[in-house]
Backbone as a ProteinNet text record, in pm:
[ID]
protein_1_A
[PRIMARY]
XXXXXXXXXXXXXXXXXXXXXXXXXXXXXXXXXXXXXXXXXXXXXXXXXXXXXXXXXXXXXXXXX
[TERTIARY]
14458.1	14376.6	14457.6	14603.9	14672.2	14646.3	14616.1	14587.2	14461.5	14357	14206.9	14198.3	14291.3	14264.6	14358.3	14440.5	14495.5	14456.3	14353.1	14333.7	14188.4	14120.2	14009.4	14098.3	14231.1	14298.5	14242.8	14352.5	14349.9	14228.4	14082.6	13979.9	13899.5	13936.2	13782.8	13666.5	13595.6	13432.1	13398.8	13467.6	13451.7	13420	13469	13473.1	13397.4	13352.7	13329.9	13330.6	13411.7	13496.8	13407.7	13370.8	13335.3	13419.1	13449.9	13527.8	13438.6	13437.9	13367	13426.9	13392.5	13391.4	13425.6	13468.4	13358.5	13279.9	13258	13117.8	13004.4	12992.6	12900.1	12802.2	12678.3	12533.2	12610.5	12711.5	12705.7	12761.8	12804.2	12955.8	12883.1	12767.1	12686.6	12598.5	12598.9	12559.5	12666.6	12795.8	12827.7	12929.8	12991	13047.1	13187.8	13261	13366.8	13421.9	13593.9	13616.8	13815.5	13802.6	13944.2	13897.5	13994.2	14006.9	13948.2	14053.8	14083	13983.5	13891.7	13822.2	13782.2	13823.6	13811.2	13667.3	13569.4	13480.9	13451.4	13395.3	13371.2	13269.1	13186.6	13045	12965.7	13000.8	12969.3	13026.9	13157.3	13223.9	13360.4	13442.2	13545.8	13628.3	13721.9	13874.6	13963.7	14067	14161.7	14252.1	14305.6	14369	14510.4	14574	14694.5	14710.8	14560.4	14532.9	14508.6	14416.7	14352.9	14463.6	14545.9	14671.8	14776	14768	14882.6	14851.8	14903.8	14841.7	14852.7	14987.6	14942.8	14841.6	14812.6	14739.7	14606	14542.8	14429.3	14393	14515.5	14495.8	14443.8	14531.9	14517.3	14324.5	14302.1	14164.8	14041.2	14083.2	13966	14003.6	14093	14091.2	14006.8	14005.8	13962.9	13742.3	13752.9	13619.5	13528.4	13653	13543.6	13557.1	13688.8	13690.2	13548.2
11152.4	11049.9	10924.8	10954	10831.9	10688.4	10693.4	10590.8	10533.5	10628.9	10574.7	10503	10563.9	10470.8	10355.8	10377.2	10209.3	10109.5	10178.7	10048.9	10054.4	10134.8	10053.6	9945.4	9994	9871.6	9721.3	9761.7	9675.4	9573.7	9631.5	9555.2	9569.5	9611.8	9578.2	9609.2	9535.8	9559.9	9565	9490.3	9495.7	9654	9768.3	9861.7	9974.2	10040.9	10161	10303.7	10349.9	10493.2	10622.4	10697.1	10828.6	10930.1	11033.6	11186.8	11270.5	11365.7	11455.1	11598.1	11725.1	11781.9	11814.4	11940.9	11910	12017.5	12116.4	12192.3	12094.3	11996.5	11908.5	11929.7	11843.6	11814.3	11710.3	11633.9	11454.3	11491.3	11578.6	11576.5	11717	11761.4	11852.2	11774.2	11629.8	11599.8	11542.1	11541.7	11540.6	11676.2	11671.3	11797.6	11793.7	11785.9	11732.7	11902	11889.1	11986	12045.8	11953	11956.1	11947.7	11971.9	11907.2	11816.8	11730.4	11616.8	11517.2	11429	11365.2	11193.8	11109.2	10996.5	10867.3	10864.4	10742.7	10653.6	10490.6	10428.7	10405.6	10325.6	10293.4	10472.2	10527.4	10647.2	10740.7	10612.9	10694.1	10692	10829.1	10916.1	10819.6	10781.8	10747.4	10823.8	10812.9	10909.5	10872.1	11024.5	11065.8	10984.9	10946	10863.1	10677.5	10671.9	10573.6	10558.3	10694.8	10731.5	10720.6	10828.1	10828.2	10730.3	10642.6	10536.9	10424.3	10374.2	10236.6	10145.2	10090.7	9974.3	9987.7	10091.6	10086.5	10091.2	10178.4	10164.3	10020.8	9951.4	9788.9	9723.8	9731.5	9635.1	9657	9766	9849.6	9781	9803.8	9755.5	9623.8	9523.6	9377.6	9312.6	9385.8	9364	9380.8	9538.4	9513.1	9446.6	9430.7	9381.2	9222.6	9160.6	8998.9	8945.2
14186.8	14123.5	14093.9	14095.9	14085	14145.7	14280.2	14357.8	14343.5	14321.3	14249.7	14130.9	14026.4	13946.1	13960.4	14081.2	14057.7	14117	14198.3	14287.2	14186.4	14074.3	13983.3	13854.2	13831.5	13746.5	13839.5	13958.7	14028.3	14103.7	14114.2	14156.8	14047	13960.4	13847.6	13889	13794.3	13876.4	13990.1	14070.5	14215.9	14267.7	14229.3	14279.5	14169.3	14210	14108.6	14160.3	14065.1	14079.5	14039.8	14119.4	14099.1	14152.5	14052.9	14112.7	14102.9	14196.3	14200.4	14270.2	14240.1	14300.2	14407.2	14494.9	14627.9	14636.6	14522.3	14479.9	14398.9	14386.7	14342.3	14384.9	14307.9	14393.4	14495.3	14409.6	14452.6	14620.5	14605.8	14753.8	14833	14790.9	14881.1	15026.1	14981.8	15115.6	15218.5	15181.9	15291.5	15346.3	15435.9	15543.1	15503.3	15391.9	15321.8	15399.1	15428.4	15513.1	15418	15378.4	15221.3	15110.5	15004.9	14852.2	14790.3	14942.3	14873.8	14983.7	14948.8	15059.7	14991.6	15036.4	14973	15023.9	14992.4	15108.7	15008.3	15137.8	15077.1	15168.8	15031.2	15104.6	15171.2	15174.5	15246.6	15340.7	15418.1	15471.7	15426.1	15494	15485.8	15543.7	15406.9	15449.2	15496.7	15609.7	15657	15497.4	15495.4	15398.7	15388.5	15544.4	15535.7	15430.1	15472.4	15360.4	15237.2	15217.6	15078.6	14996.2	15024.8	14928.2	14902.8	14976.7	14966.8	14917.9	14789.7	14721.9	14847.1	14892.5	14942	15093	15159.2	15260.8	15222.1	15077.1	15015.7	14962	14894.4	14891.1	14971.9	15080.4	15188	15235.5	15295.3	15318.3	15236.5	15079	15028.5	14968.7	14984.9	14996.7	15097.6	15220.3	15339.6	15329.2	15218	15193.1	15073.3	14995.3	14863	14815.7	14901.8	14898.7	14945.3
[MASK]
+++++++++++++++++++++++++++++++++++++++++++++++++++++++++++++++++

């Protein structure tokens, strides 16, 4: 969760953070196949990004400027 919440320090409102599960209702519709599964907008970030501040930076600078 480290990297989630830094990149919500880091974009503010711009972004909004949900964790969930992946026994949830929320994460029952999709085909989540790990733990650990990160999307935006709906889809599945590769994990090499998910986890890494500055490649998750870069990623969602690119979507929420």
């Amino acid at each position: 969760m480290g990297v989630a919440e830094e990149m919500k320090n880091l974009f503010g409102e711009k972004l909004r953070l949900n964790i969930y599960t992946t026994d949830s209702e929320e994460a029952g519709k999709y085909n989540l196949k790990s733990s650990t599964n990160v999307l935006f907008e709906g889809d599945l970030i590769p994990l090499e990004t998910a986890l890494d501040n500055e490649k998750m930076k870069v990623f969602l600078s690119g979507k929420l400027s």
